[in-house]
N, C-alpha and C positions, 0 to 999 in steps of 0.2 A: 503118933503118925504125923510125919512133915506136912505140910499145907501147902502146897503147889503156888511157884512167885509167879505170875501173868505179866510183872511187870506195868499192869496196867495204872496209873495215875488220877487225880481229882481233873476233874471236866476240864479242860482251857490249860491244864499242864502239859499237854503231848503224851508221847507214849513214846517209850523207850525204843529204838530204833526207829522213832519216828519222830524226831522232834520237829516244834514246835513251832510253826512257820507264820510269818509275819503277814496280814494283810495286803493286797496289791496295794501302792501308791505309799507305804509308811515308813518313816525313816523314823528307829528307833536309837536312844543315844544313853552310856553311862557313865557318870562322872564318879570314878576313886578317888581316897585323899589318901595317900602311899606315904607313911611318913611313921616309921617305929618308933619314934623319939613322943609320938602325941599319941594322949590317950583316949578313949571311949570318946567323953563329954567334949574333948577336944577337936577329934575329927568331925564329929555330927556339927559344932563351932564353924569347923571352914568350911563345911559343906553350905551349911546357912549364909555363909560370905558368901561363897560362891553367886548362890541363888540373887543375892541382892545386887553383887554385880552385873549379873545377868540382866535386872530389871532398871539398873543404871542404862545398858548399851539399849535396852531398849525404847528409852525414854530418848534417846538422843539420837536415833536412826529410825525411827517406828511410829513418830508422830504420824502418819501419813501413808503409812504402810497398809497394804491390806494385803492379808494370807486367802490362798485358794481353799483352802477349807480347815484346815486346826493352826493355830501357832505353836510356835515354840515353849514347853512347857517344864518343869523340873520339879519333881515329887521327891521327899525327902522317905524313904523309904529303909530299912534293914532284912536284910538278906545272908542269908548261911552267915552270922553272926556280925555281919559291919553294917555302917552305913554308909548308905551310898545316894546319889543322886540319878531318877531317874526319868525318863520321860520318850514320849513317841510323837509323831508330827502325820499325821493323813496327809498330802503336800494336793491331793488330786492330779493335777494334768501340770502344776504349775510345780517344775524342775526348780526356776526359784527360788522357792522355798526351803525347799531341800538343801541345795548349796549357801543359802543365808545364814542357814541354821550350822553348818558346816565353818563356815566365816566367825562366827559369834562364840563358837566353843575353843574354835583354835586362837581368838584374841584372848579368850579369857585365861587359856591353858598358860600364857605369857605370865598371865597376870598372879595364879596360881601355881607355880613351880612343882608343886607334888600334888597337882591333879596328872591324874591319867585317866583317858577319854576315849571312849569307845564309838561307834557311831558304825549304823551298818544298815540298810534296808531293805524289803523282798529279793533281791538279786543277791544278798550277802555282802561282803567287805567291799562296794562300789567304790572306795578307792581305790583299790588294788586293779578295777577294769578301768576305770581310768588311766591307770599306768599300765595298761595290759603289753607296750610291747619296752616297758624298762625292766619287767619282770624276773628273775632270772629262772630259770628251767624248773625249780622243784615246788614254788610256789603257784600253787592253781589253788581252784577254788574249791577244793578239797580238801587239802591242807590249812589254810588259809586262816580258818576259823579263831579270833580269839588273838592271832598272831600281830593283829595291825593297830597300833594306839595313839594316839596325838599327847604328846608331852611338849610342856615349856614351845611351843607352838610349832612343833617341829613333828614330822610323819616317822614310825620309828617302826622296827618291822623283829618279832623275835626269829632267830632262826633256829632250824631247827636244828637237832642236836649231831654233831658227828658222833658215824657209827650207826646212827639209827635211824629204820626208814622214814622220811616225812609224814607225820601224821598231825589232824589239828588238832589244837588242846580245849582243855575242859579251862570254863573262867578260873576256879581256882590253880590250877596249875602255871597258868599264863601269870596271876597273879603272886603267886609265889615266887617265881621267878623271880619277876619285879623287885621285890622285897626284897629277895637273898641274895641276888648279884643285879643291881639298876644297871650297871655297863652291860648286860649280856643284849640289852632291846637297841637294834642297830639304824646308824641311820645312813640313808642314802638317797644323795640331793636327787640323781637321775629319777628316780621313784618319784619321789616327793614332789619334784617341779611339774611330773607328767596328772600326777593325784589331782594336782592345788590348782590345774592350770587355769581352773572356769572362776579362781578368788581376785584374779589379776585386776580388775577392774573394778574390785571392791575397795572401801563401800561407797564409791559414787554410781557403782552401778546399781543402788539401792533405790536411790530415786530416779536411778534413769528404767527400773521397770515401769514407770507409772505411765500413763496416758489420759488426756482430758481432750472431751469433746461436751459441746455443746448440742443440747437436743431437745427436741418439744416433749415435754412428758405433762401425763395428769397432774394435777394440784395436786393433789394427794402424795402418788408416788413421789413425788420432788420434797413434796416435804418430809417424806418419814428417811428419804435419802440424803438429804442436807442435817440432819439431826444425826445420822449415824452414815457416813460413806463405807464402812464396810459390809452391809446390807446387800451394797451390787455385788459380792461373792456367791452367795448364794441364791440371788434374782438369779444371775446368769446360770448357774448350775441347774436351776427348775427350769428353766427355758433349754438349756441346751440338751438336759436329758429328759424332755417331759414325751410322754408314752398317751397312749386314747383317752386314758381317765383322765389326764392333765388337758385336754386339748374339748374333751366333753365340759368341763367345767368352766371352759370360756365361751359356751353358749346356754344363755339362761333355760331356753326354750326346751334343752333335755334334761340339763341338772336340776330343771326346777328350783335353781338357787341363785338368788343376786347376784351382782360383781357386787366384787369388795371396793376394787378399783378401775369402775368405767372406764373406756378411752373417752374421756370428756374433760374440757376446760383446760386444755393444754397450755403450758408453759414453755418458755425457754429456759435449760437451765444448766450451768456445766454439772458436768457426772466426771469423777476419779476413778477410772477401773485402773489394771494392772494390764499389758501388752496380751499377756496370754487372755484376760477376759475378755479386752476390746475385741481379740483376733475370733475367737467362739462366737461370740455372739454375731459379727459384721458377717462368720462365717454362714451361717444359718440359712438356707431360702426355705421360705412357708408361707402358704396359702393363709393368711389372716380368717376366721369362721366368722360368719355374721358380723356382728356389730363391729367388732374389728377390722373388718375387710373398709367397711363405712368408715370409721372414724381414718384410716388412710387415705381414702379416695378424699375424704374431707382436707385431710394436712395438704393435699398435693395442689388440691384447688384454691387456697389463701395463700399457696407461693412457697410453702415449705419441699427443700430438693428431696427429690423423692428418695434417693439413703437414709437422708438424716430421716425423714416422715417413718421411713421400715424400720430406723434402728428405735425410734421414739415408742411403737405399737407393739415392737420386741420387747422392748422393756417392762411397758404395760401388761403385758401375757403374762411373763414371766413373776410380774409381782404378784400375780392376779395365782399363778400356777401353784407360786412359794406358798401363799396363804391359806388355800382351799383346800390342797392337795393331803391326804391324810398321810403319806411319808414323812412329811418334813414337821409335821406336828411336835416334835421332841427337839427341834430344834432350839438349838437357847435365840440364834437372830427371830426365829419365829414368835417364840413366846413374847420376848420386846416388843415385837411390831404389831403382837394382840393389843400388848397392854398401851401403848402408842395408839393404838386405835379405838382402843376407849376411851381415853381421855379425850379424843374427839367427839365421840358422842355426849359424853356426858358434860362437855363444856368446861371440863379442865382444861385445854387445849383449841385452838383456833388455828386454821388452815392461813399461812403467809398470805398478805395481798399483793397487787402486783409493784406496788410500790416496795416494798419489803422481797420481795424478789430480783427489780432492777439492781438493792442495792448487794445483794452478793454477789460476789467476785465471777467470771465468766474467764475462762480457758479454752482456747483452742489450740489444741496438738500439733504437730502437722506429723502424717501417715507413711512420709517417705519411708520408715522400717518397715515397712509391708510391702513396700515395693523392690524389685532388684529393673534398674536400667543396664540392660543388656550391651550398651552400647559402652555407658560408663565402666562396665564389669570385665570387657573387653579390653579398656584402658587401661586397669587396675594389673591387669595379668601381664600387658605389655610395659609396665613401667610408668606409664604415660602417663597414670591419671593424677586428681590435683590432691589436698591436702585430706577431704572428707572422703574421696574412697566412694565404691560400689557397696550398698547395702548399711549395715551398721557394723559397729569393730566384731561384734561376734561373728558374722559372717567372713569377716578379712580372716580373723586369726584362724576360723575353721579351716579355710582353702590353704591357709600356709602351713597347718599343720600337713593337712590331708597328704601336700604332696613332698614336705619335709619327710614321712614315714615313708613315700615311694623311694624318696631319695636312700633312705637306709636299708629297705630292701634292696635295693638295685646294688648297694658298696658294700652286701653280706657278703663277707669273705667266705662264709661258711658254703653259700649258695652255691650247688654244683650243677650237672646234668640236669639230677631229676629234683632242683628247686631251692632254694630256701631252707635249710634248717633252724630245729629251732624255732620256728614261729608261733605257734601255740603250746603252750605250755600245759594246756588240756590237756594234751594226749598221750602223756607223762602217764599212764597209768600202773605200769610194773617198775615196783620198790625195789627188787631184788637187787640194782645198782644203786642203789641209792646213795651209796660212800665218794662215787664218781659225780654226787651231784655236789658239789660245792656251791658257795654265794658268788658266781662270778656272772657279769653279764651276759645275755643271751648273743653278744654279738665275738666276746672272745675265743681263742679257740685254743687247744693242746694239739699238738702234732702228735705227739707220743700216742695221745688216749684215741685221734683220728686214725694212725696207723694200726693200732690194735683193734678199733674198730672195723677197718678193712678187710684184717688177718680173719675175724670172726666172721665179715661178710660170705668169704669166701668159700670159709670151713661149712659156712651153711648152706650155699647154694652147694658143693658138691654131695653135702646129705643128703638135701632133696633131690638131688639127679638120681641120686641110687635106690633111693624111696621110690619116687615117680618109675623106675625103670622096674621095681620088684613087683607092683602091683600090675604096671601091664604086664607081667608074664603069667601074674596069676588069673586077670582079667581075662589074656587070649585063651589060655588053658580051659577055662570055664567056657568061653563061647565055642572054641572047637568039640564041645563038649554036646551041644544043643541039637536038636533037629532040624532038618532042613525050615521047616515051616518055620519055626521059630526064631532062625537065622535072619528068614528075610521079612518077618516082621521086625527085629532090631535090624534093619540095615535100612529099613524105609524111617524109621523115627531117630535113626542115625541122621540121613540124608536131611530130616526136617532141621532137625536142633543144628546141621552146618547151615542148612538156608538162613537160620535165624541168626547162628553166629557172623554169617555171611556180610545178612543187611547191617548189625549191630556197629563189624568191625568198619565199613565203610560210614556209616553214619560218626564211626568216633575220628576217623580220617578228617573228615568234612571240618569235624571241630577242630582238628588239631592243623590244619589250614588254618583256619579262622585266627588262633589262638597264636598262630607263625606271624600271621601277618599285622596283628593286633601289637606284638612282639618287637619286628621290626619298625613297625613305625613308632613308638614308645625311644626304644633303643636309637630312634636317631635326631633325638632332642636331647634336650641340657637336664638341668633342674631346677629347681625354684628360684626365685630372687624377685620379691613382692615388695622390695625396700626400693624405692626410686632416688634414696642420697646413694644406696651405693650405685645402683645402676649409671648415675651422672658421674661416677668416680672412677668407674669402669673406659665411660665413654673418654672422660677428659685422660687418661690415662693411655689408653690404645684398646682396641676391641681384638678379639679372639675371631676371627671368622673360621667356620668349621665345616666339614664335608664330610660327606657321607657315603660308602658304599653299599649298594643291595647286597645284603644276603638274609638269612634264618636268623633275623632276631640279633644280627652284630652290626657295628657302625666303625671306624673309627675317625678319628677326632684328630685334627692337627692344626700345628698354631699357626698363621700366616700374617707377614706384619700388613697394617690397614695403610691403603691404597686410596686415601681419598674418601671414602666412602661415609656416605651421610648419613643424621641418626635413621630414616626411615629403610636403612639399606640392612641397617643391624638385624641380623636372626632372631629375634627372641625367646631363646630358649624356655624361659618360663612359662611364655603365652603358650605355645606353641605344645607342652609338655601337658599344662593343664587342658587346653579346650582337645585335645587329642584324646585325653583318658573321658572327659565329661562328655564325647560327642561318642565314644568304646560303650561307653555305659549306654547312652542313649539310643544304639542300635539294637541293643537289647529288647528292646520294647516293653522294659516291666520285668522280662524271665532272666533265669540264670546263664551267667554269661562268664567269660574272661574276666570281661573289665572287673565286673561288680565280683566274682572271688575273688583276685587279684589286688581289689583295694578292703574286701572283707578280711581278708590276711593279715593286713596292716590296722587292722580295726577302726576303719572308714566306715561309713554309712552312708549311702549317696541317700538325699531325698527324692519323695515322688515327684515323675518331671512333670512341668507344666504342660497345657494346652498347646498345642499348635500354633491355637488362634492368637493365643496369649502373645506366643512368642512374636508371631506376625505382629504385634503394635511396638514390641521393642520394652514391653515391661511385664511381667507377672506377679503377682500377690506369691509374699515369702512364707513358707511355714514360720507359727509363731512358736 
């Protein structure tokens, strides 16, 4: 008698039609050494090169580095018969991380020619949403799996097979490939440049995460943090997700339990966080309990500003939270900061004096990344501004993408009547053309295959007219069928379901107003141009002045030669294009709207908008 398969698996393997999904926040990564010519002991060889490479770049970008909660790590492991390298990364809230780790495998893949590298996190192939609109049609994220690898430092995509419908592959088959024909994994710069775009700035943007501020903290805290600066990782994490028990444990009087670390005997002293820790922790307002509320009120009255005094007493909680707290017990920074603190007791160890504290090094930051000048951000849009720009380059280059993607929706040739084609490649869900799907871009187009597409449009609507007309005649037939009484109870919940269709179709009117006029004014601006040497290039050359007719969302545009006209006379179509879509979104108040589908099409994400009040001073705190 056969034994029935369940398909079920050993604990923490998944289950067949159910695999195996990665923790929130983890970016998981595999390093292959793809090379027929080398054997066993051979490949396990470059794979241990590899790893020591790895611990080269790390030594020479990482001195100084502190990860939001796991680093970058590579396990020498064997798997369905090879070895390989592998490893996972927890990155927490800190993005990062994630893109560091991203930078470091693809310099190494240079280094190593017949590595191939895998890298993929809770969301699946995140490069491929990163390139979400160079994609071409049959690649979603359904398929996707297994498809995407970084070789010799370049982003390289298998596709899938003519003749058969896209489906994703199993590691080994992806790997076989590899092996049996290497040209078959394709590459394509559009893709690639849309993947990589957040490396551009690497790796000086390694130390430009960092941030120093100087702050009054305990004697103590300062010193177990001057011994080890990656410690503020997970001070801030016990502070920024600390829950009753955490917040009972900073008052002696109910824990019945000491502090580890009083707010007493305060120090000045610089602290190393990273932008995203600085930004959590400044973010935080709390009512300080007891003695904390005191040792504040104390910082404020010898003159310390009162931020720096809350960001000083944050700190102090949060060491106080790390330590006490029976979660973070299994901690490996925790177990350290035990044994760091026994050797204080026992007079291994002695607490720095103040002389010994003047003489380490003090840093002050300056916070402009957290601010956006509104006025500055203004200039930036019009051309105008000066060499630093509104916010930091990550924020330029976002806005110039944002509305470089408006710009390519709006020049879809494919885009008819009823919108845009094309644009999500999600919703590709029926294979049965799947021979029509070739690797072309989502922006070219076939006449021939649009024309036969039509032919079928047509073929279809006249099916349904004759469908729709066979069932009313069967519908009438059954209702003339009925008794009086029963007539005109369906003719009164007739009567309801038009009131409702009534109010429904006049509320979708209302929108599609909205949506006209949202339209029109969109359509009667330019497009981007965030570059102020061309804009001077423009100007010293002749300008384009341009007019506009009302109607439904159409404009047109003609050239007129310039008449004298000085630079404040010039239109600015960029400004003018951006603060129109940012002020569309902003009328939204939060809810779904035009604008915000409109730029979630193109794979925008506006952030939450500021305060009112905010805005009234001319500056608001930037998400970090």
């Amino acid at each position: 008698m056969d034994i029935p398969q369940d398909n079920l698996k050993w604990f923490g393997e998944g289950f067949e039609g159910f695999p195996k999904k990665l923790p929130e926040d983890v970016v998981e990564y595999i390093i292959f050494i793809i090379d027929t010519t080398l054997s066993d002991v051979q490949t396990r060889e470059r794979l241990q090169a590899f790893q020591r490479a790895l611990t080269s770049l790390e030594k020479k970008f990482l001195k100084e580095y502190i990860w939001q909660r796991d680093s970058i790590h590579l396990d020498l492991v064997r798997e369905e018969g090879r070895w390989i390298l592998k490893g996972s990364t927890n990155y927490g809230d800190s993005v990062a991380d994630e893109w560091l780790i991203v930078y470091f495998l693809r310099e190494l893949s240079q280094e190593f020619k017949d590595a191939w590298i895998r890298i993929y996190d809770t969301d699946g192939e995140f490069l491929l949403i990163e390139a979400a609109n160079a994609l071409p049609k049959w690649l979603n994220p359904e398929v996707a799996e297994n498809r995407v690898w970084i070789n010799n430092r370049r982003l390289l995509v298998i596709p899938a097979s003519k003749g058969e419908p896209p489906r994703p592959l199993k590691q080994t088959e992806a790997l076989t490939i590899i092996e049996d024909t290497p040209a078959r994994p394709q590459h394509y710069p559009k893709i690639e440049k849309e993947a990589f775009h957040r490396l551009i700035g690497y790796p000086a943007a390694i130390s430009d995460n960092q941030h120093h501020a100087t702050l009054p903290l305990p004697r103590k805290v300062a010193h177990i943090l001057h011994l080890n600066p990656s410690y503020i990782a997970p001070l801030v994490e016990a502070f920024y997700l600390r829950d009753p028990i955490s917040l009972r444990l900073l008052q002696p009087d109910k824990s019945k339990r000491a502090l580890v670390f009083p707010p007493e005997d305060f120090v000045d002293v610089s602290v190393r966080f990273t932008k995203v820790l600085y930004a959590q922790m400044l973010g935080q307002h709390w009512d300080p309990p007891d003695v904390f509320g005191t040792a504040l009120e104390h910082l404020k009255k010898v003159g310390k500003p009162a931020e720096k005094a809350e960001f000083g007493i944050k700190m102090a909680a949060g060491m106080e939270m790390l330590v006490q707290h029976k979660i973070y017990a299994d901690k490996k920074a925790v177990r350290e900061i035990e044994l760091l603190l026994e050797d204080l007791k026992t007079g291994d160890d002695v607490l720095p004096t103040d002389a010994e504290i003047a003489a380490w090094p003090k840093r002050e930051d300056d916070e402009g990344w957290l601010n956006i000048d509104f006025s500055e951000f203004e200039r930036e849009l019009a051309g105008k501004g000066g060499n630093e720009g509104f916010g930091d380059k990550a924020a330029q280059e976002n806005l110039k993408k944002m509305v470089e993607r408006f710009n390519a929706f709006i020049d879809d040739e494919d885009a008819g009547i009823d919108g845009a084609s094309g644009l999500d490649p999600m919703d590709v869900d029926d294979d049965s053309d799947a021979e029509n799907r070739g690797w072309e871009d989502p922006e070219d187009s076939d006449e021939a295959k649009e024309d036969q597409e039509e032919d079928d449009d047509e073929d279809d609507a006249e099916a349904e007219t004759e469908a729709d007309y066979a069932e009313y005649e069967k519908a009438y037939e059954k209702y003339m069928s009925l008794s009086a009484a029963e007539k005109a109870l369906l003719t009164d919940e007739a009567r309801e379901l038009a009131n409702a269709d009534e109010a429904e179709r006049e509320e979708d009117e209302e929108i599609q107003k909205l949506s006209e006029m949202m339209e029109a004014e969109l359509f009667g601006h330019g497009a981007l141009n965030l570059d102020p040497d061309r804009k001077q290039k423009e100007r010293a050359s002749g300008s384009k002045a341009i007019t506009s007719t009302k109607g439904k969302g159409k404009s047109r545009l003609e050239e007129l030669p310039e008449e004298g006209s000085d630079d404040e006379e010039l239109l600015d179509e960029d400004y003018n294009l951006a603060e129109n879509m940012l002020k569309s979104f902003k009328g939204q108040v939060g809810m779904a709207g035009p604008a915000g589908n409109l730029m979630g099409l193109m794979g925008v994400q506006f952030p939450p908008d500021a305060d009112d009040e905010t805005k009234g001073k001319g500056k608001g705190k930037a998400k970090a």
